[in-house]
Wavefront OBJ file of the C-alpha trace (Angstrom):
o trace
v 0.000 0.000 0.000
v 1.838 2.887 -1.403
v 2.003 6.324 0.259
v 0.920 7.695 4.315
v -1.407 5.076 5.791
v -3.631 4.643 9.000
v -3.675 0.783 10.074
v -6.565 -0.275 12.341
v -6.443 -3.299 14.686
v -9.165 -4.352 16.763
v -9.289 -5.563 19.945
v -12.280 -7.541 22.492
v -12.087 -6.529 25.770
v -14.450 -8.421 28.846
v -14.646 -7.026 31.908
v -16.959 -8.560 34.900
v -19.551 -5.779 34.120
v -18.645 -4.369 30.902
v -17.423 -5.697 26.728
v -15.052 -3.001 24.769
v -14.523 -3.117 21.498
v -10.761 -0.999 21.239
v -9.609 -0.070 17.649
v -5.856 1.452 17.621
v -5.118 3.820 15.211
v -1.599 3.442 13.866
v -0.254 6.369 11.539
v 3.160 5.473 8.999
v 5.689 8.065 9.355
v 5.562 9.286 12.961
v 4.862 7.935 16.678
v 0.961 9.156 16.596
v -1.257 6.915 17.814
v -5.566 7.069 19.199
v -7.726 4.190 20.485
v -11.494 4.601 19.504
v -13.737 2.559 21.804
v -17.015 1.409 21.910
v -18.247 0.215 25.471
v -21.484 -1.772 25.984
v -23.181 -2.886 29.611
v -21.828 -6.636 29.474
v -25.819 -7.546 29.451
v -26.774 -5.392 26.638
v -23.536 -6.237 24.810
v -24.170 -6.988 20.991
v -23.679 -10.543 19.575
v -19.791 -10.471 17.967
v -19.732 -9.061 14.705
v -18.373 -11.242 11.665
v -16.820 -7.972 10.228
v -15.384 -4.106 11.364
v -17.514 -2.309 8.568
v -18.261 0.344 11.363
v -14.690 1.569 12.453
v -13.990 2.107 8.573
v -17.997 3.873 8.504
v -16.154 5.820 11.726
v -13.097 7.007 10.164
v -12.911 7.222 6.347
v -13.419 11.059 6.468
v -10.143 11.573 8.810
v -8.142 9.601 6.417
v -9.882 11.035 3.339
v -8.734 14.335 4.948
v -5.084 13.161 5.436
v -4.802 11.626 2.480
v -4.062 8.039 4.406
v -4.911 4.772 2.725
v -6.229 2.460 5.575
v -5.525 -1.179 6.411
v -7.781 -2.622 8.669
v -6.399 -5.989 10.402
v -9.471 -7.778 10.367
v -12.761 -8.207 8.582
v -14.710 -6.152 6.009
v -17.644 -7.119 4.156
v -17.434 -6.554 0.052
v -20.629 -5.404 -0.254
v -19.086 -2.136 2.068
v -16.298 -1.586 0.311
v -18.029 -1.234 -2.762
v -20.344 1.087 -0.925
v -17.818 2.936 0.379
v -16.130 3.639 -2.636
v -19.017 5.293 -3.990
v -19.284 7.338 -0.475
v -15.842 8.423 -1.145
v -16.428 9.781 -4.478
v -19.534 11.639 -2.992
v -17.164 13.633 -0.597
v -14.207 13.798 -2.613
v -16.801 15.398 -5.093
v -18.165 17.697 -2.591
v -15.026 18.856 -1.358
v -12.515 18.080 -3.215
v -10.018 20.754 -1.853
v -11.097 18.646 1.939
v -11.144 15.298 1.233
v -9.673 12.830 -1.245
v -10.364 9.028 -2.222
v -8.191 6.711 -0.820
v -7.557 2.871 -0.679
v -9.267 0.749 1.704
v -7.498 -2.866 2.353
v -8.427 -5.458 5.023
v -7.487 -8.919 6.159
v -10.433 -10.720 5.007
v -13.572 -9.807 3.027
v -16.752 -11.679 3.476
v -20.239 -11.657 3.284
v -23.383 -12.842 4.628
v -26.567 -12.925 3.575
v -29.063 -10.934 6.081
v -30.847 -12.065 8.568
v -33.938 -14.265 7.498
v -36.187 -12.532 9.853
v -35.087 -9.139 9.503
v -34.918 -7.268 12.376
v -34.497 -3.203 13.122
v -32.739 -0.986 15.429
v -32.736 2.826 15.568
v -30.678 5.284 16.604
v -32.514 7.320 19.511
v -31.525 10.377 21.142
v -35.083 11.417 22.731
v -34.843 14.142 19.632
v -38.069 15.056 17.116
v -35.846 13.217 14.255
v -35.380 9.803 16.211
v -38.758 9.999 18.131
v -40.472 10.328 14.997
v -39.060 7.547 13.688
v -39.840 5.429 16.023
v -43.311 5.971 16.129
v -43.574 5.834 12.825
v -41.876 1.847 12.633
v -42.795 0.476 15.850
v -44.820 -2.748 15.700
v -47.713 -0.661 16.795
v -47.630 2.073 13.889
v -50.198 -0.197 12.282
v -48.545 1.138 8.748
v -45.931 -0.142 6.430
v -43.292 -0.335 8.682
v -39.558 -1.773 9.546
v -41.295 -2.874 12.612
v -38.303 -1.260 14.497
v -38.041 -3.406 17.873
v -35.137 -1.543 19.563
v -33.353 1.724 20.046
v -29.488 2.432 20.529
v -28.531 5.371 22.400
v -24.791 6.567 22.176
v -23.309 8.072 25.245
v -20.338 10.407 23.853
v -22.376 12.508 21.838
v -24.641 14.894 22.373
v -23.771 14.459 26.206
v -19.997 13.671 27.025
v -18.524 10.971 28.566
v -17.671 13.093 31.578
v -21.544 13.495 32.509
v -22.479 10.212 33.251
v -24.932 11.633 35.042
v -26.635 13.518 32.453
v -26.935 10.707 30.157
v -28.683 8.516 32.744
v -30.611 11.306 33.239
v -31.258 11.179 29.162
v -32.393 7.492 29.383
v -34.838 7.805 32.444
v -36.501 10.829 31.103
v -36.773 8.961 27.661
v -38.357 5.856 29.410
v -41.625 6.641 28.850
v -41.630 6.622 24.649
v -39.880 3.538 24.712
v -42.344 2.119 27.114
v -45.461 3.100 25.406
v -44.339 1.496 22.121
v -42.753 -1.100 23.326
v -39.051 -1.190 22.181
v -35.989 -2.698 23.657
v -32.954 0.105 24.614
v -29.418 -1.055 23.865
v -26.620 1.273 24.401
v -23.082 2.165 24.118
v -20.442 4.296 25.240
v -17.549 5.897 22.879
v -15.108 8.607 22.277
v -15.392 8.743 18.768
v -16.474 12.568 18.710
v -14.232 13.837 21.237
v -10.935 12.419 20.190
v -11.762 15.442 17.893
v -10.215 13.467 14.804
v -12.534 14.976 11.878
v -15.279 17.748 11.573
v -18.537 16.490 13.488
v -20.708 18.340 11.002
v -19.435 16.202 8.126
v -19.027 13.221 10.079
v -21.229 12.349 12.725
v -23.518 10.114 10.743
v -20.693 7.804 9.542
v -20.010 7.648 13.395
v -22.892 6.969 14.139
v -23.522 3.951 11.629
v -20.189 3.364 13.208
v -21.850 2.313 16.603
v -24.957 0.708 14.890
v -22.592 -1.824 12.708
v -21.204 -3.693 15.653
v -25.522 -5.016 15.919
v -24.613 -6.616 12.603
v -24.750 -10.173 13.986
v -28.178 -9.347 15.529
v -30.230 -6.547 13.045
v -30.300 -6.405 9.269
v -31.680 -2.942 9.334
v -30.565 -0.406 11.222
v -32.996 3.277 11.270
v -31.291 6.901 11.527
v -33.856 9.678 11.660
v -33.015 12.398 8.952
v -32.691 16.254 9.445
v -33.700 17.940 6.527
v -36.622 17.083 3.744
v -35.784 16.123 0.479
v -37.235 19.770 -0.632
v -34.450 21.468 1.241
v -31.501 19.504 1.313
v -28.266 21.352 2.070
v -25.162 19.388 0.507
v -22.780 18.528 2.102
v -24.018 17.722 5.236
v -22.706 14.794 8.180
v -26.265 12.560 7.504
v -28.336 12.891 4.656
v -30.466 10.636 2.070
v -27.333 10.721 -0.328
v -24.572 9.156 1.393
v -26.110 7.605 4.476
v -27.402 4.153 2.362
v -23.751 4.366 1.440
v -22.321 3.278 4.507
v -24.853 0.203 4.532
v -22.198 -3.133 4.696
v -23.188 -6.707 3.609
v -24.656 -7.240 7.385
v -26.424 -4.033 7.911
v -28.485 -1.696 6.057
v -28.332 1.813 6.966
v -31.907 3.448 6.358
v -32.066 7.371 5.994
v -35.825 7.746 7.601
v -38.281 10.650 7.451
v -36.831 12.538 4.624
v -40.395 13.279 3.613
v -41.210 15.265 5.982
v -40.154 18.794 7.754
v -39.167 18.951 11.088
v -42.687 20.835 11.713
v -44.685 18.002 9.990
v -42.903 15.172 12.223
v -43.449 17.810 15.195
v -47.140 17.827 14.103
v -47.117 13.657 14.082
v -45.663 13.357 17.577
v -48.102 15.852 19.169
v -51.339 13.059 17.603
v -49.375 11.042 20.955
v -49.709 13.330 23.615
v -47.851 10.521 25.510
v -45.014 10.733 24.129
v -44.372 14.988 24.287
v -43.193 14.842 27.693
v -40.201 12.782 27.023
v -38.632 14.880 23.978
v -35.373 15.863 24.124
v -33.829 18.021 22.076
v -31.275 19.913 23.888
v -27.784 19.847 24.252
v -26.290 22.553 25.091
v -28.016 23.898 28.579
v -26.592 22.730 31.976
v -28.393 20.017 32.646
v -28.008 17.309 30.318
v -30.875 15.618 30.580
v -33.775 18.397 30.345
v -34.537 20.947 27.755
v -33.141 24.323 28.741
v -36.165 26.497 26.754
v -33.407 28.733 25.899
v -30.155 27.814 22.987
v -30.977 27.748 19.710
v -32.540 24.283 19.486
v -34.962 24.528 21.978
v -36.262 27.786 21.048
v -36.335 25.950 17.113
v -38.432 23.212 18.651
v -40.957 25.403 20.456
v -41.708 27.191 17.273
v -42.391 24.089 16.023
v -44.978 23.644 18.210
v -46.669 26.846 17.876
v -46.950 26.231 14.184
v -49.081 23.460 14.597
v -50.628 24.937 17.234
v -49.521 23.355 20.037
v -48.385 25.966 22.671
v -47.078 25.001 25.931
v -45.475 21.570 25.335
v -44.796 19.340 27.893
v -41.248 18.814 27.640
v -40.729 22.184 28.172
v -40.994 24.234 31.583
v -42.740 27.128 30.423
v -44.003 28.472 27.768
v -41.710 30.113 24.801
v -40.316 33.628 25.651
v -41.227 35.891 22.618
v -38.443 37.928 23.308
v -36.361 35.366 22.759
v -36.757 34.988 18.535
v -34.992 38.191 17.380
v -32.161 36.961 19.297
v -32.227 33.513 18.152
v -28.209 32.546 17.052
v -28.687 31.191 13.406
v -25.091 29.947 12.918
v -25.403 27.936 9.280
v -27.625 28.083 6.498
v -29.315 24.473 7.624
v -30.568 26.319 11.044
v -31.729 29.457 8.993
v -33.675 26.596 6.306
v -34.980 24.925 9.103
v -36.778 28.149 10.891
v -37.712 29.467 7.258
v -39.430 26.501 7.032
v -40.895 26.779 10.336
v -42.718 30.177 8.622
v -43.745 28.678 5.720
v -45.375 25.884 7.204
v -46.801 28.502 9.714
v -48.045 30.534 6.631
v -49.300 27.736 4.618
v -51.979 26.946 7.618
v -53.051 30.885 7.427
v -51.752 31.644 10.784
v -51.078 35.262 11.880
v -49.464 35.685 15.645
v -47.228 37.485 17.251
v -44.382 35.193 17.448
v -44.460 34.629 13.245
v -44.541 38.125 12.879
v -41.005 38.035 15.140
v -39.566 34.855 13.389
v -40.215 35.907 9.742
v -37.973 39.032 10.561
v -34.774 37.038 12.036
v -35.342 35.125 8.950
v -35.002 37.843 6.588
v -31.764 39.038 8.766
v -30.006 35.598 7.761
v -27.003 33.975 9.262
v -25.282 35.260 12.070
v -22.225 38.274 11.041
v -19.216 36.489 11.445
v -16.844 37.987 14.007
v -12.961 39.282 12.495
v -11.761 36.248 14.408
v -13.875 34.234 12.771
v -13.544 36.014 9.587
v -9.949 35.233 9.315
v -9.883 31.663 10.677
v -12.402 30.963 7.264
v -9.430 32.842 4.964
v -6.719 30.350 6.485
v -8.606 27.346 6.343
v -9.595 28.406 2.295
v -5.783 29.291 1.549
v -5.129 25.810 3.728
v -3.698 26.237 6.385
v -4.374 25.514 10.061
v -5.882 28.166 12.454
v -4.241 28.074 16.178
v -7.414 27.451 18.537
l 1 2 3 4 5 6 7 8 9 10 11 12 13 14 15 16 17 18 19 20 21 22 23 24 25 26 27 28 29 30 31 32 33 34 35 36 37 38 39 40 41 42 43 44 45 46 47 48 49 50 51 52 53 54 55 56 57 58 59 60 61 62 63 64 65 66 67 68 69 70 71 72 73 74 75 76 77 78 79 80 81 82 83 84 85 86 87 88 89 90 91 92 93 94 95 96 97 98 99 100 101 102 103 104 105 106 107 108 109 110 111 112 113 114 115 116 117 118 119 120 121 122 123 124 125 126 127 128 129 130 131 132 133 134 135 136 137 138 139 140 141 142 143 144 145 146 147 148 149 150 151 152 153 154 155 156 157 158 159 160 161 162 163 164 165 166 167 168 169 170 171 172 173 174 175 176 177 178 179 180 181 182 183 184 185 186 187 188 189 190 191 192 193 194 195 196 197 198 199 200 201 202 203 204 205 206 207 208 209 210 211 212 213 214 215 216 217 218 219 220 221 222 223 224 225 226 227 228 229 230 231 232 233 234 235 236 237 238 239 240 241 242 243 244 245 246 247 248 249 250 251 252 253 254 255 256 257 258 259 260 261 262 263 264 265 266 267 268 269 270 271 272 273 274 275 276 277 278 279 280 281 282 283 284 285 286 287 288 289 290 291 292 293 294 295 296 297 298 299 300 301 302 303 304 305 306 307 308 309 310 311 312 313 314 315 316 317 318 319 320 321 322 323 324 325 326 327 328 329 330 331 332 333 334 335 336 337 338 339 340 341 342 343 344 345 346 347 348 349 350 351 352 353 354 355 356 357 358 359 360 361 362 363 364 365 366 367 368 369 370 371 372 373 374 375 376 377 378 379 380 381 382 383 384 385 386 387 388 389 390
């Protein structure tokens, strides 16, 4: 294998109350080295996987970056690495000043046929995207379904691995959803995101078909709720109906879910099960990890949501939205700003006229939040290539 490379070996490791799965990251040409783990409670542990698809679904984008052709010391099903390739011409194509194709070798490649009985898992955060989608394929949806039977929640991302506390937190105040439509909760543990190896906002759903592969021995399908519609898709983006079927492996097939609807539609879906409002979560940035601040950008999102279908004091939120709070709301992309135009449009298409549109339609027209001169300049070195100091 010609030119830089990143080797991969995986490793098993069983503890009394715990099973790891360790992957050491080995770079040619210099002493670097990182260990991504994946840590499951030793009674919710998956059954071993016959293959590492998910570590290459994990890191292709760092290596794409560095311009390292990987060779992973173990498994790899063929059916992925033709996938992949295709993935890798998607963001080489995107990007191409970013990220470029490399090589992808491994020990052994094999396949399997799926599972006979298919079986589903989802990805579940407590969100709108991943609560919708459960609803929408549990066993009791009563509709054409994937008759999703269990959720996977991922400690590591939206709450760190230093706040244990928040996350169980996360999972009691989720309880109730998973209850009510009666859906077994597996989860895991990793430090995928904040070994800090590759941007998040390209990235995080390859890691996070990452954590879903190693159920490949158990689940033939495995469910991650989308973000935008297929109306308003903003390319390039970390998850979206493009790429995401692209990191599906000979095992497990990666489903892109809900891209038919806005965020407002599935918000207008979930409040038909009044049930299942109180246990939304959608923040991540207040204090408490657990709970919905009612404040940062995502929670004030989500409460408009609400009001546009009419729904004003939801349950998973203290108190009611503070109007004050919209012509201050930080719009830091162009996916935020789609998502609250959209948020107006739906609001306008239902002929409503209140206070609160009135506010959001003019922090629409005001756009993206003015980048700072720090910020300013850090965007002109990364464009002329190099590397900003943090």
């Amino acid at each position: 294998m010609a030119g830089p490379t990143l080797s991969v070996h995986p490793e098993r490791r069983d503890t009394a109350g715990s099973v790891r799965y360790e992957f050491d990251l080995r770079y040619s040409g210099n002493d670097r080295r990182h260990t991504i783990f994946y840590e499951f409670p030793r009674d919710l542990a998956p059954v071993p996987p016959d293959s590492f698809d998910g570590i290459l679904c994990a890191i292709v984008l760092h290596a794409m970056a560095e311009s390292r052709n990987v060779r992973l010391h173990g498994a790899v099903t063929n059916t992925f690495l033709l996938n992949l390739e295709e993935f890798q011409l998607a963001w080489s194509r995107w990007l191409p000043a970013k990220y470029r194709r490399v090589s992808i070798e491994a020990d052994s490649i094999v396949d399997k046929p799926r599972l006979p009985k298919p079986r589903s898992i989802g990805a579940f955060s407590g969100g709108v995207d991943s609560s919708f989608t459960l609803l929408r394929h549990s066993a009791k949806s009563g509709s054409p379904s994937y008759a999703l039977d269990t959720v996977l929640m991922v400690h590591g991302f939206d709450i760190p691995l230093s706040t244990p506390a928040g996350f169980r937190e996360l999972v009691d105040s989720t309880a109730s959803i998973r209850e009510n439509f009666g859906v077994e909760l597996r989860m895991v543990a990793t430090n995928c995101k904040e070994l800090g190896l590759q941007s998040w906002e390209h990235s995080y759903g390859a890691q996070l078909a990452g954590c879903l592969h190693l159920f490949s021995a158990e689940y033939s399908n495995a469910l991650v709720g989308s973000s935008d519609p297929y109306d308003a898709l903003l390319l390039p983006w970390g998850s979206n109906p493009v790429t995401d079927p692209l990191l599906s492996g000979g095992a497990l097939r990666i489903v892109h879910d809900g891209a038919g609807f806005s965020r407002t539609e599935k918000v207008a879906f979930l409040s038909r099960h009044p049930a299942t409002l109180r246990s939304l979560m959608v923040c991540w940035e207040g204090e408490h990890k657990g709970r919905n601040c009612g404040l940062c950008e995502k929670c004030i999102r989500t409460q408009l949501n609400f009001l546009a279908v009419g729904v004003a004091n939801p349950p998973c939120f203290e108190a009611p939205l503070d109007l004050s709070l919209i012509e201050h709301i930080s719009i830091k992309n162009d996916s935020v700003l789609a998502e609250f135009r959209s948020i107006a449009e739906y609001a306008d298409g239902h002929d409503m006229d209140a206070d609160w549109l009135r506010l959001l339609r003019r922090r629409v027209r005001q756009g993206t939040d003015k980048p700072s001169l720090r910020q300013r300049a850090r965007r002109m070195l990364r464009r002329a290539g190099l590397r900003p100091k943090a």
